[in-house]
C-alpha positions as CSV (number, residue, x, y, z in Angstrom):
1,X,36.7,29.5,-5.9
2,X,38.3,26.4,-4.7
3,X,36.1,26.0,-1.8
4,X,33.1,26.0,-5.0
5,X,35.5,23.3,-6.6
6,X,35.4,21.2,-3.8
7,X,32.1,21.5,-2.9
8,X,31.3,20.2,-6.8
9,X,33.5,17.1,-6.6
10,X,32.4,16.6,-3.2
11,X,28.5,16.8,-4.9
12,X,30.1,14.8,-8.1
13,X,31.4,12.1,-5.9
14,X,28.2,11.9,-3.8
15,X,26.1,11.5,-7.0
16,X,28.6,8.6,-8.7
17,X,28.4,6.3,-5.1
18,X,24.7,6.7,-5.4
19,X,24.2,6.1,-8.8
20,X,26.6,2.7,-7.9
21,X,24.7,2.1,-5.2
22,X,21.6,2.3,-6.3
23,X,22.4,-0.1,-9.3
24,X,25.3,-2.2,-8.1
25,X,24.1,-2.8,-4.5
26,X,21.3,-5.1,-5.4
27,X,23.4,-7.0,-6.8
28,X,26.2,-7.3,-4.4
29,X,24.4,-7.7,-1.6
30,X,21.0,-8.9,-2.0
31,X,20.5,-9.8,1.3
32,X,21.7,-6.5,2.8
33,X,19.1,-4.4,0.3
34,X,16.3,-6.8,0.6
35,X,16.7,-6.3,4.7
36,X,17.8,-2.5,5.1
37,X,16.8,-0.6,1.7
38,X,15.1,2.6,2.1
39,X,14.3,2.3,-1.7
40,X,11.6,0.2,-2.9
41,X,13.2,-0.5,-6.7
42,X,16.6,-1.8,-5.1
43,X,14.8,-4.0,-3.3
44,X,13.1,-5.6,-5.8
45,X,15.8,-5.7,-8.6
46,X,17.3,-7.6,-5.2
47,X,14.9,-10.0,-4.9
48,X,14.7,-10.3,-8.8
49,X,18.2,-11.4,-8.6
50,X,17.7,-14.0,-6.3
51,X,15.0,-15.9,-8.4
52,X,16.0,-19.5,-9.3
53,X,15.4,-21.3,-12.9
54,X,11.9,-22.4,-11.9
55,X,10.7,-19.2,-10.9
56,X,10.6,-19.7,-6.8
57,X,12.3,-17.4,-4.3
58,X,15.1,-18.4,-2.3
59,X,15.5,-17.6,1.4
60,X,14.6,-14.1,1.0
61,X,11.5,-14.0,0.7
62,X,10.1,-14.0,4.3
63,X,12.2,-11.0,4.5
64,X,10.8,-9.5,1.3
65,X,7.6,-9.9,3.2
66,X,8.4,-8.2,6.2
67,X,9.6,-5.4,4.5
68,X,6.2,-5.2,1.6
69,X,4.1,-5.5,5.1
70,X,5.9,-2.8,6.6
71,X,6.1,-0.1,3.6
72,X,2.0,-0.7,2.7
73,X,0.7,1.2,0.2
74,X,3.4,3.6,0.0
75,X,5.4,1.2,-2.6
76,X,2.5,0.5,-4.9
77,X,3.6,3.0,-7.7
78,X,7.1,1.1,-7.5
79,X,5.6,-2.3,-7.9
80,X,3.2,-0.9,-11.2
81,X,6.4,0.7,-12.2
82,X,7.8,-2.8,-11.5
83,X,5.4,-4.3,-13.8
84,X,6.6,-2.7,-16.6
85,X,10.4,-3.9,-16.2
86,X,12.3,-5.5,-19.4
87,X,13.6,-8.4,-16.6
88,X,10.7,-10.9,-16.3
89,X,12.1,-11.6,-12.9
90,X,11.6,-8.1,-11.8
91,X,8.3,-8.1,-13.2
92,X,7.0,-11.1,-11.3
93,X,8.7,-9.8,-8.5
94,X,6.7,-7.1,-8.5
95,X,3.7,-8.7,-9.3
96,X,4.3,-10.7,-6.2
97,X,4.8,-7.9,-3.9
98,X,1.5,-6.1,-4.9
99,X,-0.2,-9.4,-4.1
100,X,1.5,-9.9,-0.8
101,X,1.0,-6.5,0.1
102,X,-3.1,-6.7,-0.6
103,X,-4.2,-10.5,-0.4
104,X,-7.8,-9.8,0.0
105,X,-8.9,-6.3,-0.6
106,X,-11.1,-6.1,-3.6
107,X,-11.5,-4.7,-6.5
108,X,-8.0,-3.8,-7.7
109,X,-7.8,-0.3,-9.1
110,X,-8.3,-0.2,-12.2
111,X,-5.3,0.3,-14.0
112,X,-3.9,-2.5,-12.2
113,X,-5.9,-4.7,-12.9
114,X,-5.9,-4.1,-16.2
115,X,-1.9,-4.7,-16.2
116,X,-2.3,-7.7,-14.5
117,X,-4.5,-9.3,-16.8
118,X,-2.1,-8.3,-19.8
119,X,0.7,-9.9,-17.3
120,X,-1.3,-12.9,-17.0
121,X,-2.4,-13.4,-20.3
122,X,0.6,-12.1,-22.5
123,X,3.5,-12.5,-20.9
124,X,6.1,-15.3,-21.9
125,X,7.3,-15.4,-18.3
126,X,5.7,-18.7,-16.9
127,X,6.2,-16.8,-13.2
128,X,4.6,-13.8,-13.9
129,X,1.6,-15.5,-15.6
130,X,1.1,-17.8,-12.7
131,X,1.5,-15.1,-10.0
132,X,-0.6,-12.3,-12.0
133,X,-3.5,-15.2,-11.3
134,X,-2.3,-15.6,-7.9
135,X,-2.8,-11.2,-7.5
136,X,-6.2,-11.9,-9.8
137,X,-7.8,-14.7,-7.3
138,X,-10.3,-11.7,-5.6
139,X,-11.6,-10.3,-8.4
140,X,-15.3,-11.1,-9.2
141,X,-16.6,-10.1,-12.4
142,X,-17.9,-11.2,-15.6
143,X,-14.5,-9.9,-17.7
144,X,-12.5,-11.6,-14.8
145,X,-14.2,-14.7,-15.5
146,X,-13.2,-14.5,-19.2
147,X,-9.6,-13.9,-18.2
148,X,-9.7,-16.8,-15.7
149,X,-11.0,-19.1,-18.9
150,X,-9.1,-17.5,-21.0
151,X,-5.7,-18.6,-18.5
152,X,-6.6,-21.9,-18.1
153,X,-6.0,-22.8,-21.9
154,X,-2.4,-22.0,-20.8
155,X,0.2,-24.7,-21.7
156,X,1.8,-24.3,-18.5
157,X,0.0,-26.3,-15.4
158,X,1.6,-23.8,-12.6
159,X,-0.7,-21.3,-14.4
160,X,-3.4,-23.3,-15.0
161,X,-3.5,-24.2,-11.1
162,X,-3.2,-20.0,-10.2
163,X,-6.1,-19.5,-12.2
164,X,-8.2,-22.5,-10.5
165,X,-7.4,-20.2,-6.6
166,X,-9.8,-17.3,-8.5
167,X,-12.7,-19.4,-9.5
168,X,-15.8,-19.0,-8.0
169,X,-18.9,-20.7,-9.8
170,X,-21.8,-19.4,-6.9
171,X,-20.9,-16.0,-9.0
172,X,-20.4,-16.6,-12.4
173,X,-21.2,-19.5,-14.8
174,X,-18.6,-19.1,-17.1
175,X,-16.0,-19.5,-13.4
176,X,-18.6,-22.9,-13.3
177,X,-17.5,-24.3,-16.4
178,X,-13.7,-23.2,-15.8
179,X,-13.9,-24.9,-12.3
180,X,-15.7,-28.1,-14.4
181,X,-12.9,-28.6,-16.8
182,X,-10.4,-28.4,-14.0
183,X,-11.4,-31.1,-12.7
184,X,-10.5,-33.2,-15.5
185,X,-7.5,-31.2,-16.2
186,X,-4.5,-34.1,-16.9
187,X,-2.3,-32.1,-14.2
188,X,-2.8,-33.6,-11.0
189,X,-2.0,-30.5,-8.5
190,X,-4.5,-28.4,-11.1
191,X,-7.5,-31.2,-9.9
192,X,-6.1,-31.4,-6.8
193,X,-7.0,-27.3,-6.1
194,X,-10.3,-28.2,-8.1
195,X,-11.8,-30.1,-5.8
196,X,-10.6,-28.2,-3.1
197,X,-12.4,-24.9,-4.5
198,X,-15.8,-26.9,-5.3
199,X,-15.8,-28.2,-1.9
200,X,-15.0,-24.6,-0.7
201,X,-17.6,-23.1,-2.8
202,X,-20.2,-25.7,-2.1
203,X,-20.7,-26.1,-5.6
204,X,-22.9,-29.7,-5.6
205,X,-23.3,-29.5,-9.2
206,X,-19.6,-31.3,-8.9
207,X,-20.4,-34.4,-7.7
208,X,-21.5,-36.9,-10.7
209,X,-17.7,-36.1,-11.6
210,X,-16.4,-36.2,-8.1
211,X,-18.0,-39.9,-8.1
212,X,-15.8,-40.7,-11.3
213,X,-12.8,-39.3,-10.2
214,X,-13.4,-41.9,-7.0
215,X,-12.3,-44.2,-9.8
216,X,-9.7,-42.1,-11.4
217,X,-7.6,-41.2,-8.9
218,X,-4.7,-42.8,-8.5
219,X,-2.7,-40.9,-5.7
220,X,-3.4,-41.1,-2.3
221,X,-3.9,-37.1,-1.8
222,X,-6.0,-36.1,-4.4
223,X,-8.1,-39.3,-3.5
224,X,-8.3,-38.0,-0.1
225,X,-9.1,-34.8,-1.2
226,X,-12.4,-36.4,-3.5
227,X,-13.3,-38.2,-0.3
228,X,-13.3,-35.2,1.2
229,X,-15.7,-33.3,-1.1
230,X,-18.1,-36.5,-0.8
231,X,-18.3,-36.4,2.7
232,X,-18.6,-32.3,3.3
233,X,-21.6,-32.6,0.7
234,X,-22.9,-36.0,2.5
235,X,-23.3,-38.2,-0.9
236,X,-25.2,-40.9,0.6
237,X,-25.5,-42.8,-2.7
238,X,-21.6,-42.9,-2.7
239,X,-21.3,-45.1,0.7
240,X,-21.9,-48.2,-1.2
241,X,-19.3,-47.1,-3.9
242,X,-17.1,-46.7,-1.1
243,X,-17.7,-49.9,0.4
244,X,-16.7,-51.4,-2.3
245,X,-13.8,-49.6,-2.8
246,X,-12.5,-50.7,0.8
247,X,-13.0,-54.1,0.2
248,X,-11.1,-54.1,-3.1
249,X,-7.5,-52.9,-3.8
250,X,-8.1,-49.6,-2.5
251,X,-7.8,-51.2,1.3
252,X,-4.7,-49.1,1.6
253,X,-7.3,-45.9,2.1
254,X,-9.3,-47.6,4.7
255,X,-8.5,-44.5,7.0
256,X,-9.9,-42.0,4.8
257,X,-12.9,-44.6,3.3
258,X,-14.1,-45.4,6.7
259,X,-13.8,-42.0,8.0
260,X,-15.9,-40.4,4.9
261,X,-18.6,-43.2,5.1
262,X,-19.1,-42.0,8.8
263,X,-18.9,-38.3,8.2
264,X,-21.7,-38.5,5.5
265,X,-23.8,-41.4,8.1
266,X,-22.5,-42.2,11.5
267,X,-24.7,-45.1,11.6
268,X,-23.8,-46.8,8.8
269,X,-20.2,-46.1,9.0
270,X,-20.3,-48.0,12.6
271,X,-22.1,-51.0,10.6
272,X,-19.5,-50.8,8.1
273,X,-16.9,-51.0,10.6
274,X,-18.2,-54.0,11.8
275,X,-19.2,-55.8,8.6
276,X,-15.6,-55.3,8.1
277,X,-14.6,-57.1,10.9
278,X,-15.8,-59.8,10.1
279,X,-15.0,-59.6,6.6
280,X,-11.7,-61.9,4.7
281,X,-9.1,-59.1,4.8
282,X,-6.8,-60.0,8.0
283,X,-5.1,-56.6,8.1
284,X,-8.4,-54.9,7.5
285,X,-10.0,-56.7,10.2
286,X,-6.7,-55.8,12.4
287,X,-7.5,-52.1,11.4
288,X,-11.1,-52.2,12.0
289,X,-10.9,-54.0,15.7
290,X,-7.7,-51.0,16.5
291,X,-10.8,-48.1,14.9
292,X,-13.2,-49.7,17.2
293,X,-11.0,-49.8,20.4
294,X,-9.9,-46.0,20.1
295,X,-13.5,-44.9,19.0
296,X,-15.4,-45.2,22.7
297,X,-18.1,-46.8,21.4
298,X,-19.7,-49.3,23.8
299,X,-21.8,-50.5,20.8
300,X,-18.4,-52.1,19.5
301,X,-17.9,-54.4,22.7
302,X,-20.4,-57.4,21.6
303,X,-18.7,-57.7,18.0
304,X,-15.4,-57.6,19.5
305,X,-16.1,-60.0,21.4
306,X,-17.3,-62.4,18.9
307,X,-14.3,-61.5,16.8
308,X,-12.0,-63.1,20.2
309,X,-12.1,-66.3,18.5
310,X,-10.7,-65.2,14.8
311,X,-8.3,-67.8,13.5
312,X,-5.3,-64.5,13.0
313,X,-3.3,-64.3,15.3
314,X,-2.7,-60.5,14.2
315,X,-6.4,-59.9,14.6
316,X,-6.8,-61.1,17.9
317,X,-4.2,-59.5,19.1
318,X,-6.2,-55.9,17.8
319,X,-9.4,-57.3,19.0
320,X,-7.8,-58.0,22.7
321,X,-6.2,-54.3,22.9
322,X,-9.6,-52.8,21.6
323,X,-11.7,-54.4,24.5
324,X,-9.0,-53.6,27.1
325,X,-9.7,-49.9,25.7
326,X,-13.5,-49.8,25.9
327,X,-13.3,-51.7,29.5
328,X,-15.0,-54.6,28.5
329,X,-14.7,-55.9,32.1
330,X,-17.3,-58.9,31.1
331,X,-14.3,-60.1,28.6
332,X,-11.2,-60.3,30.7
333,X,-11.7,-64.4,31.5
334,X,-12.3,-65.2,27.9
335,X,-9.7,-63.0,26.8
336,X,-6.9,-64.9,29.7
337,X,-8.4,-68.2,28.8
338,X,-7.3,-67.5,24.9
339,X,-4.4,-66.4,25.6
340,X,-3.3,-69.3,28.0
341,X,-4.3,-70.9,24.9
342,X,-3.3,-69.0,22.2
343,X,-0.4,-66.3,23.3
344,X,2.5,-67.9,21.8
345,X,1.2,-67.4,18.2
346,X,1.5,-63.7,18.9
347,X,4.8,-62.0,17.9
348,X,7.4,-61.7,20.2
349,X,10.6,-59.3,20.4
350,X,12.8,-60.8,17.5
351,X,10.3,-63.1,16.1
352,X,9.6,-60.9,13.0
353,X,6.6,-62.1,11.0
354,X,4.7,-60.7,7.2
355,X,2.8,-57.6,8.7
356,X,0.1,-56.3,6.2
357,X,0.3,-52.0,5.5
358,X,-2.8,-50.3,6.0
359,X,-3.9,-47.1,5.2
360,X,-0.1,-46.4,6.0
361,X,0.1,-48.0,9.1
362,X,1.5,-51.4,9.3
363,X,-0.3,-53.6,11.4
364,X,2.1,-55.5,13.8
365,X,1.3,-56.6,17.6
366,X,3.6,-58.0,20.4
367,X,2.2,-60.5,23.0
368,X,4.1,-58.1,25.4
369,X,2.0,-55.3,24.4
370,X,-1.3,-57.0,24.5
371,X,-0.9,-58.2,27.8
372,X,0.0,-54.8,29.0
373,X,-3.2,-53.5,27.8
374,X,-4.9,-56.5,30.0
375,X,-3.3,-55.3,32.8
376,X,-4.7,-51.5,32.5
377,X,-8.4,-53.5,33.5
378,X,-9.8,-53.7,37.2
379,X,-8.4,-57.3,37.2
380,X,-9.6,-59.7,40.3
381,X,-6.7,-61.3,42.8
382,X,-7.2,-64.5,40.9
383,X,-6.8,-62.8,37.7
384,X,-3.8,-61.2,38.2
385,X,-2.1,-64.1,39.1
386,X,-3.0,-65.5,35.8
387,X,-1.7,-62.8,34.0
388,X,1.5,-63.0,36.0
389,X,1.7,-66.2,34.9
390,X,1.2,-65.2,31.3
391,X,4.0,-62.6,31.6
392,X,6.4,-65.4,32.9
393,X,5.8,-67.9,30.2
């Protein structure tokens, strides 16, 4: 009898530290279950635990990963089971793990499914709204286009912006005319992933409102992002839009301007480049002459060289760099006899003078560094001297 007595507590014992375990450990060490659990549910009440205010993961997470990755489909009833938990974090938790788990397999079962469109249209949990889109974003079907329109009257802009990563107008119009309020959504991150999807989706039908939002947007990466669209779709009737954009305030996107002008026509983004040039913005003409250098072009050598006798010192300091890049051998005297003339008006080390920004770069040149580039040319005997000379001075 005793030994039976034993054997009970023993049993007893056993069963209370894994009843503790199973509901304590979580929550004393997180970082322990998340890493080593044999047990799916730990693991997520775990990770559940860890969730912040605003509904992200902490440092967990690329261990959460490893683990969902590693256990495939064998946790998927634990993560429906998941779904149904009174803690909103463990339900987005789980959410989250299904959607890790399966990224791109399509269609969801459908009882899933189902519960994740409850999840993402019921719910009060801002988190598991947004990431029951996020599991959503492969489904294709005319009810899932319903629930995507649906989702984005959310209040919430995280949710909104889930539901934008499932739209697809080249397979439903109802996902069109989701996609086309989007992109006047008043959240910027929710446009932002707008115009990324119609781009994506090759959806042209965008483009009268990409052309507005030209005007509209404010911030420099969803203007790049716009720019973007217009030049994968080759909008030839916005070039002169964008011309006039770089020669207005927008200047300070003369990167991304330029670069979208010769993506939808290289030959007219070369002439813009040198209209520019010449044009009455000194640190866009700066810009311009540095473009040209680093480009290759031979075709950029004449105007260069015209552009050697621009009253800026800043510019031809650009314009003497760029022709040392392209090997304008024919330019070397002309560029020593200006800068006998001219080379004190450059800066110098200490002499510290109003530099214009553009396109993030602010446009600054040293007479040191501009005669280094002239001495990277084949230079004659005579014309080394002379630039000896120069370096002396």
């Amino acid at each position: 009898m005793p030994w039976i007595l034993w054997s009970s507590g023993g049993v007893s014992v056993l069963g209370i530290t894994f009843v503790v375990l199973w509901i304590w450990l979580p929550r004393w060490a997180p970082e322990w279950v998340v890493r080593y659990s044999p047990w799916v549910d730990p693991m997520l009440r775990a990770m559940a635990g860890q969730v912040t205010r605003n509904f992200q993961l902490i440092e967990l997470e690329e261990h959460f990963i490893a683990r969902i990755e590693a256990w495939g489909s064998f946790a998927y009833p634990a993560y429906s089971a998941g779904m149904e938990s009174p803690d909103p974090r463990h339900r987005m938790v789980s959410v989250m793990a299904y959607d890790y788990e399966r990224p791109t397999r399509s269609p969801l079962p459908d009882d899933v499914r189902k519960k994740l469109c409850d999840l993402a249209l019921t719910d009060d949990h801002l988190g598991v709204r947004m990431y029951a889109f996020f599991a959503l974003r492969s489904e294709k079907s005319l009810r899932m286009s319903e629930v995507r329109a649906q989702g984005f009257t959310d209040r919430e802009s995280d949710v909104r912006h889930a539901v934008v990563h499932g739209l697809d107008p080249r397979t439903s119009e109802r996902d069109w005319q989701t996609l086309l309020s989007a992109l006047s959504d008043p959240d910027g991150e929710v446009r932002y992933q707008a115009v990324v999807r119609t781009r994506d989706c090759d959806e042209r039908r965008a483009i009268p409102r990409l052309m507005e939002m030209l005007h509209e947007e404010q911030g420099p990466r969803n203007f790049g992002v716009v720019l973007s669209a217009l030049g994968h779709f080759k909008v030839t009737e916005a070039i002169p839009v964008l011309v006039r954009l770089l020669e207005g305030p927008r200047s300070y996107h003369a990167h991304d301007l330029l670069r979208t002008i010769t993506t939808i026509d290289a030959a007219e983004g070369f002439r813009v480049r040198v209209k520019t040039l010449q044009g009455s913005n000194k640190g866009l003409r700066a810009f311009v002459a540095q473009e040209l250098g680093e480009s290759g072009d031979p075709r950029a050598i004449d105007p260069l060289i015209k552009q050697l006798q621009d009253p800026e010192p800043l510019v031809f300091g650009y314009v003497v760099i760029a022709l040392c890049q392209l090997k304008a051998d024919s330019a070397v005297d002309a560029i020593l006899d200006l800068l006998e003339a001219r080379g004190n008006e450059l800066m110098s080390v200490g002499k510290e003078i109003a530099t214009p920004v553009v396109s993030g770069y602010m446009m600054s040149v040293y007479r040191f560094e501009v005669v280094d580039q002239v001495a990277t040319m084949p230079l004659t005997a005579e014309q080394r001297e002379r630039l000896e000379r120069l370096r002396e001075d």
